[in-house]
C-alpha positions as CSV (number, residue, x, y, z in Angstrom):
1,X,0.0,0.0,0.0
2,X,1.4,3.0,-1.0
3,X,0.9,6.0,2.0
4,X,-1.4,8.5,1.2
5,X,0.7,11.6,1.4
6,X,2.8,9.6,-1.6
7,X,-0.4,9.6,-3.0
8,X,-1.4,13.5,-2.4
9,X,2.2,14.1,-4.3
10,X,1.7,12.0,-7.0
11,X,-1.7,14.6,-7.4
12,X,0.0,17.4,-6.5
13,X,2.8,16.9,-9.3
14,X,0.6,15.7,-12.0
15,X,-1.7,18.5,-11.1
16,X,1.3,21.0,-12.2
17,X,1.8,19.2,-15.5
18,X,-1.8,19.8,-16.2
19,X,-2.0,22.3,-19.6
20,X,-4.8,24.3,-20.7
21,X,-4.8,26.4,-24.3
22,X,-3.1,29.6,-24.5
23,X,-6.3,31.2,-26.4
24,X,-8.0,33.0,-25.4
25,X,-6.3,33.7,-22.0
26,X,-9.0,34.7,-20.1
27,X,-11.1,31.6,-20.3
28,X,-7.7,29.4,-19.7
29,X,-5.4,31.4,-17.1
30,X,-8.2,31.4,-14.6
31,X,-8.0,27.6,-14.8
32,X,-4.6,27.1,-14.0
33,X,-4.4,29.8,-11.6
34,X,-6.9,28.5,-9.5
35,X,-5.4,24.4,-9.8
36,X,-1.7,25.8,-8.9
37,X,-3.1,27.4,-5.2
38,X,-2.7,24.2,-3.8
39,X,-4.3,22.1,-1.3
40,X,-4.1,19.1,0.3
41,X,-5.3,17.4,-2.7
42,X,-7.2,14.8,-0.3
43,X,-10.0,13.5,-2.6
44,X,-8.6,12.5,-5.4
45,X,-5.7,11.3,-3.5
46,X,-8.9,8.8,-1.5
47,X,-9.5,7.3,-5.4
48,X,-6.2,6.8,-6.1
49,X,-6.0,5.1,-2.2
50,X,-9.2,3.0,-3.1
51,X,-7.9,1.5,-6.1
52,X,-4.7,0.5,-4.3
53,X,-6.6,-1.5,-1.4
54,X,-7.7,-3.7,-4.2
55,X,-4.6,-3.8,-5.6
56,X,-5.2,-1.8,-9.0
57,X,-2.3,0.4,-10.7
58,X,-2.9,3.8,-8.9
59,X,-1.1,4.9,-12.6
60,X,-4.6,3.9,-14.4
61,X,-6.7,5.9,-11.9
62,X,-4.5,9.2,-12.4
63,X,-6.5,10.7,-14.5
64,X,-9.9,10.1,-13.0
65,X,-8.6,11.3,-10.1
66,X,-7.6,14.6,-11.7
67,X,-10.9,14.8,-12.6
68,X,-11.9,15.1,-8.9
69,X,-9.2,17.8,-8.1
70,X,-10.6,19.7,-11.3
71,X,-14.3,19.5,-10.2
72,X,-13.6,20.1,-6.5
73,X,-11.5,23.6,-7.5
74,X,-14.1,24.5,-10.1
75,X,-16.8,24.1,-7.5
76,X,-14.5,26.5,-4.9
77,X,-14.4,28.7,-8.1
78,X,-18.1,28.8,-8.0
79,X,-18.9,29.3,-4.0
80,X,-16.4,32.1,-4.1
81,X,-18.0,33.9,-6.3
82,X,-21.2,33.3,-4.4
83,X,-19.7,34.2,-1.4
84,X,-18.2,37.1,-2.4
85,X,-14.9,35.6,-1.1
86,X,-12.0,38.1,-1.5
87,X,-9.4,35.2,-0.7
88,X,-8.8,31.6,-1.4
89,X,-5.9,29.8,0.1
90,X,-4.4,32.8,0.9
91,X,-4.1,34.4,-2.9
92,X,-7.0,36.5,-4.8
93,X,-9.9,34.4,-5.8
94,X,-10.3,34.5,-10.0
95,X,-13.6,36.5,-9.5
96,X,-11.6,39.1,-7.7
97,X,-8.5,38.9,-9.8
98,X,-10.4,38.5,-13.3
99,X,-14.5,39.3,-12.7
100,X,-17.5,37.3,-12.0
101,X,-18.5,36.9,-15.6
102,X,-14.8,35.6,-16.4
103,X,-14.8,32.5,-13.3
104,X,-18.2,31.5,-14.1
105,X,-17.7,30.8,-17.5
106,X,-13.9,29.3,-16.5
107,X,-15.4,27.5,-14.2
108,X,-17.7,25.8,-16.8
109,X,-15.2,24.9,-19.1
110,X,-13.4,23.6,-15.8
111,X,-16.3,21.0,-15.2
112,X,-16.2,19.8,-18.6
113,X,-12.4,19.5,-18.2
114,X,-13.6,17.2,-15.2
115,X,-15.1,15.3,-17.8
116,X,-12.8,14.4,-20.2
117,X,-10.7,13.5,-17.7
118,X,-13.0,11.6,-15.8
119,X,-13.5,9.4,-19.1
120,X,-10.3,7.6,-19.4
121,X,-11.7,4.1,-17.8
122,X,-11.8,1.0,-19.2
123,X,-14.5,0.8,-21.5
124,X,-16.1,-2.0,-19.2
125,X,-17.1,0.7,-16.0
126,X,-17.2,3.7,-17.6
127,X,-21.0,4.2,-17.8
128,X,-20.7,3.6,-13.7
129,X,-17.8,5.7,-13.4
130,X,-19.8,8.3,-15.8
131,X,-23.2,7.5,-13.5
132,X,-21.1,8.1,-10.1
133,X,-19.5,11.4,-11.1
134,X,-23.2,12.5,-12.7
135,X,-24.4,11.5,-8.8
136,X,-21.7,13.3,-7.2
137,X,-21.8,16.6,-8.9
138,X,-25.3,17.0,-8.7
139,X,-25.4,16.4,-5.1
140,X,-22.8,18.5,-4.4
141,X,-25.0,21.5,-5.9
142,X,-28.1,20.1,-3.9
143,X,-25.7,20.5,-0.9
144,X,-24.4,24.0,-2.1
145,X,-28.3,25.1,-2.7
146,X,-29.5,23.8,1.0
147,X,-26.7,25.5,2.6
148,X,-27.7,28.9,1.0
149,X,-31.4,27.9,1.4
150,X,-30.8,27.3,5.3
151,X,-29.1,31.0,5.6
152,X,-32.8,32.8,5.5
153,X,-34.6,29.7,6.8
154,X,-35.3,29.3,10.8
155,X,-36.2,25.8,12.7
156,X,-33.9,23.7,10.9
157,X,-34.0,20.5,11.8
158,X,-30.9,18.0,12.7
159,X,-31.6,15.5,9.9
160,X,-31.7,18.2,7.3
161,X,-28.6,20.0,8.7
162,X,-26.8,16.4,8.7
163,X,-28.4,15.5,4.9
164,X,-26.7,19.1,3.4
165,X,-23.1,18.5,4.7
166,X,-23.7,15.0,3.0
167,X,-24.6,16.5,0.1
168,X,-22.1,18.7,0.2
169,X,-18.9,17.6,1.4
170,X,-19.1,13.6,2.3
171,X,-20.7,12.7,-1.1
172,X,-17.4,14.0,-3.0
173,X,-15.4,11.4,-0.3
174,X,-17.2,9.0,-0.8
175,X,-18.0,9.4,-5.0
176,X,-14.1,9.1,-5.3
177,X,-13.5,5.9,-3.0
178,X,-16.3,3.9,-5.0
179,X,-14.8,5.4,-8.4
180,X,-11.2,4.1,-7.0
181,X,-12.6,1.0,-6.2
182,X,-13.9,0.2,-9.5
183,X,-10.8,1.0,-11.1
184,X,-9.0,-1.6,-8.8
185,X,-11.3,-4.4,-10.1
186,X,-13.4,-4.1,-6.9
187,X,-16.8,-5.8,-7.0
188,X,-20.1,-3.3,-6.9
189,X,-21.0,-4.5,-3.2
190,X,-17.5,-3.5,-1.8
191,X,-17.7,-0.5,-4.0
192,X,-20.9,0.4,-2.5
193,X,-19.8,-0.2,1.1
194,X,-16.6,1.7,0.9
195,X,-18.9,4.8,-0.7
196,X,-21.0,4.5,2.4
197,X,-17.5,4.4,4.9
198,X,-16.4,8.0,2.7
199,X,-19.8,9.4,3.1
200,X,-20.2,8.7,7.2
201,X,-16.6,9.9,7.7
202,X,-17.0,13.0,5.8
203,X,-20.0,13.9,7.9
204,X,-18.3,12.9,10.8
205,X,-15.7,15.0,9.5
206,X,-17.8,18.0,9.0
207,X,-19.0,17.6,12.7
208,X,-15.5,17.8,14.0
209,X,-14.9,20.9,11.9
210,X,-18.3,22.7,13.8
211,X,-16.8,21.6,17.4
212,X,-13.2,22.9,15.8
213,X,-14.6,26.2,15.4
214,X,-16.0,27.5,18.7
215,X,-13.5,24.7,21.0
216,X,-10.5,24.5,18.3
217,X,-6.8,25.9,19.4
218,X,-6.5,28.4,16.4
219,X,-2.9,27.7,16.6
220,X,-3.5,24.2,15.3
221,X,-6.8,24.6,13.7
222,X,-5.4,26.9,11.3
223,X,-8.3,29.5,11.1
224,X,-10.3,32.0,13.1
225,X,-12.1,30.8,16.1
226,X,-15.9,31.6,16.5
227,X,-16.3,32.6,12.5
228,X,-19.2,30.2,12.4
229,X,-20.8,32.3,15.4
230,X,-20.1,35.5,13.9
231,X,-21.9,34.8,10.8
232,X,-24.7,33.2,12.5
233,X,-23.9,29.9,10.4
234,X,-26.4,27.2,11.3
235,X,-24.0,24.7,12.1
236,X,-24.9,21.6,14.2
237,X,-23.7,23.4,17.3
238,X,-26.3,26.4,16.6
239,X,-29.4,24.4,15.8
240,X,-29.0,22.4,18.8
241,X,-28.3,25.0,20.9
242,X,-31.5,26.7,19.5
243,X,-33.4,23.3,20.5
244,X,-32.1,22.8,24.0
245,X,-32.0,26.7,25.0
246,X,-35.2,27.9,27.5
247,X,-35.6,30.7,29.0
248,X,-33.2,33.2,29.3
249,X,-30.6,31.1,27.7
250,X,-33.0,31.1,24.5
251,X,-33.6,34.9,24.6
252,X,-29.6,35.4,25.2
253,X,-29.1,33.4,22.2
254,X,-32.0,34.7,19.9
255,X,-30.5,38.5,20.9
256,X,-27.0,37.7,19.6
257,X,-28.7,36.2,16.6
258,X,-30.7,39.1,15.4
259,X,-28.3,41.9,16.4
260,X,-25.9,43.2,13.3
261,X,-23.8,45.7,15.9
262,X,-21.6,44.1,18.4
263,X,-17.7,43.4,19.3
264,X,-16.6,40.3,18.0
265,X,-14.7,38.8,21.2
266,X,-18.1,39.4,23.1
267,X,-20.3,37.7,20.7
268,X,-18.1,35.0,20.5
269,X,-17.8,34.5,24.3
270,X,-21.3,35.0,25.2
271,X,-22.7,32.7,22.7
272,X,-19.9,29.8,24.3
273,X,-21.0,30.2,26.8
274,X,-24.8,29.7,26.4
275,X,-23.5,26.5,24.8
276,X,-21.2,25.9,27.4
277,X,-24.5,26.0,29.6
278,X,-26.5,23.6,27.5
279,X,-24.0,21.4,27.1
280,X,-24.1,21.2,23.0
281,X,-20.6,20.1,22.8
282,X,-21.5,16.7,24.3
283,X,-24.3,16.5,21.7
284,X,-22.1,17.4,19.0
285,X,-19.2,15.1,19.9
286,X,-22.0,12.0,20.3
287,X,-23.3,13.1,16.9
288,X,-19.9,13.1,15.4
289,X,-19.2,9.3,16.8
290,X,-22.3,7.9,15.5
291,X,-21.4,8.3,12.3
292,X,-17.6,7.2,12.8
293,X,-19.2,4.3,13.8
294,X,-21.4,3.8,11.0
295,X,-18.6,4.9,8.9
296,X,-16.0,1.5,10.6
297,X,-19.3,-0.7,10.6
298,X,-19.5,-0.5,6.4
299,X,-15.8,-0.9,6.4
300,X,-15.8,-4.5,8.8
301,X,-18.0,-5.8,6.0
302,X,-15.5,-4.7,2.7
303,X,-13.6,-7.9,1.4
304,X,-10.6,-7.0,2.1
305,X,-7.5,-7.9,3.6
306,X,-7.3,-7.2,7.3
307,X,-4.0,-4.9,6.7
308,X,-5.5,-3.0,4.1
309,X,-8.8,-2.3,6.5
310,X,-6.7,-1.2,8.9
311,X,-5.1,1.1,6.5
312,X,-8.6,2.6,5.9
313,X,-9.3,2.9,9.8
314,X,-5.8,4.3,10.2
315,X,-6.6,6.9,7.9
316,X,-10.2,7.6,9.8
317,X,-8.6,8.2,13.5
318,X,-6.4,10.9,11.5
319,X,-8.8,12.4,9.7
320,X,-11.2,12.9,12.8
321,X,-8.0,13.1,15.9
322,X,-7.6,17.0,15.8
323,X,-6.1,18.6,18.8
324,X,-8.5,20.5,20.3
């Protein structure tokens, strides 16, 4: 088993040798501006991972997986532009750089880029390699849509909140493992099953990143502390909170929600602290360990060497053991 941060180089480097026309420039420079920002290249690293546990050439699943690192950045190029995102990865994001006009149409040719590249299978899978990408990028924008949706939309519930970061974030995981998997001559039902362990770890995932941003150390989270609370973002710490909260821990809560003036260290604080109070970090951290553990129940039933499972629950307890 090759290790998977030989796998994120092997991306990373063919990533650079990627080329694009020179004409006309401003539909093509956007395109390998935003691909040369970097990253950790994780998903299409997990394809090339998942055709090497069933002991495919990782060479032959280069290109799909390219096609994952294209779609992933061209849907980045997309949100920030929605956003209204000044900065991506610490550079000027194209719509910025360029204009909005300019990344959205970049961005198209970027998905159809995805494409092509995503179409050099063997002729056997490639109508379910073609089927899983088609299911993939489509519930990433139902994800996108719901998350924008949920911005202007009060009482939302768990399940939905849990259903958009599957949409939009654990589909991707998973899409690329059952992609690799096919590659490396895996059968459907093993497929299937290691799809359903990269879905439930990516939620789990996206769990850990809510906790990580009111608890995280900023030092080693790598990003501001509280943004979520600042923006009122309904993550699953918020729309817990907003279910256990009575009284005047509710009214505290709702106040900070609906006021637009305020210090950012005290709305930080007092908003902690109301969760602090109705103890949502328990609820999250439970949340986030039910689906780990749906996540290493689909993996005890893959056919696969016991080393090579372990691999996969090696790479798990990394993904989800962040230093608080």
């Amino acid at each position: 088993m090759r290790k998977l941060e030989d796998l994120q180089l092997l991306i990373a480097n063919s990533v650079d040798k990627l080329r694009y026309p020179d004409y006309p420039a401003e539909l093509y420079e956007p395109i390998s501006y935003i691909l040369s920002l970097g990253g950790k290249r994780m998903r299409p690293a997990l394809l090339l991972m998942a055709c090497d546990l069933f002991g495919g050439d990782v060479e032959e699943a280069l290109s799909p997986a390219l096609a994952i690192e294209v779609f992933h950045n061209f849907t980045l190029m997309h949100d920030d532009i929605m956003d209204k995102a000044p900065i991506r990865r610490g550079k000027t994001t194209v719509h910025e750089k360029w204009n909005a006009n300019v990344a959205i149409l970049s961005g198209d040719v970027m998905l159809i880029e995805g494409y092509k590249l995503m179409m050099q299978v063997r002729e056997n899978i490639l109508r379910q390699v073609l089927d899983i990408f088609n299911d993939t990028a489509v519930g990433v924008c139902e994800g996108q849509q719901l998350d924008m949706t949920f911005e202007s939309t009060n009482n939302i519930a768990i399940k939905e909140y849990i259903n958009m970061i599957r949409l939009k974030t654990a589909v991707v995981l998973g899409g690329a493992l059952k992609i690799g998997a096919l590659i490396g001559k895996a059968d459907i039902k093993d497929a299937e099953l290691l799809c359903e362990f990269g879905e439930q770890i990516g939620i789990a995932f996206q769990l850990q990143d809510d906790i990580l941003d009111v608890y995280g150390n900023p030092e080693k989270f790598g990003k501001q502390i509280g943004g979520d609370i600042l923006s009122n973002k309904k993550t699953y710490l918020l729309i817990k909170a907003l279910e256990l909260a009575q009284g005047d821990y509710a009214d505290e809560l709702n106040k900070w929600l609906s006021i637009s003036d305020f210090g950012s260290e005290k709305k930080v604080a007092a908003v902690t602290e109301i969760y602090n109070q109705v103890n949502v970090r328990a609820y999250a951290e439970n949340e986030m360990q039910l689906y780990a553990d749906k996540a290493f129940k689909a993996l005890e039933k893959i056919n696969l060497p016991e080393a090579n499972k372990q691999y996969l629950r090696d790479f798990a307890d990394g993904l989800l053991v962040r230093e608080y």
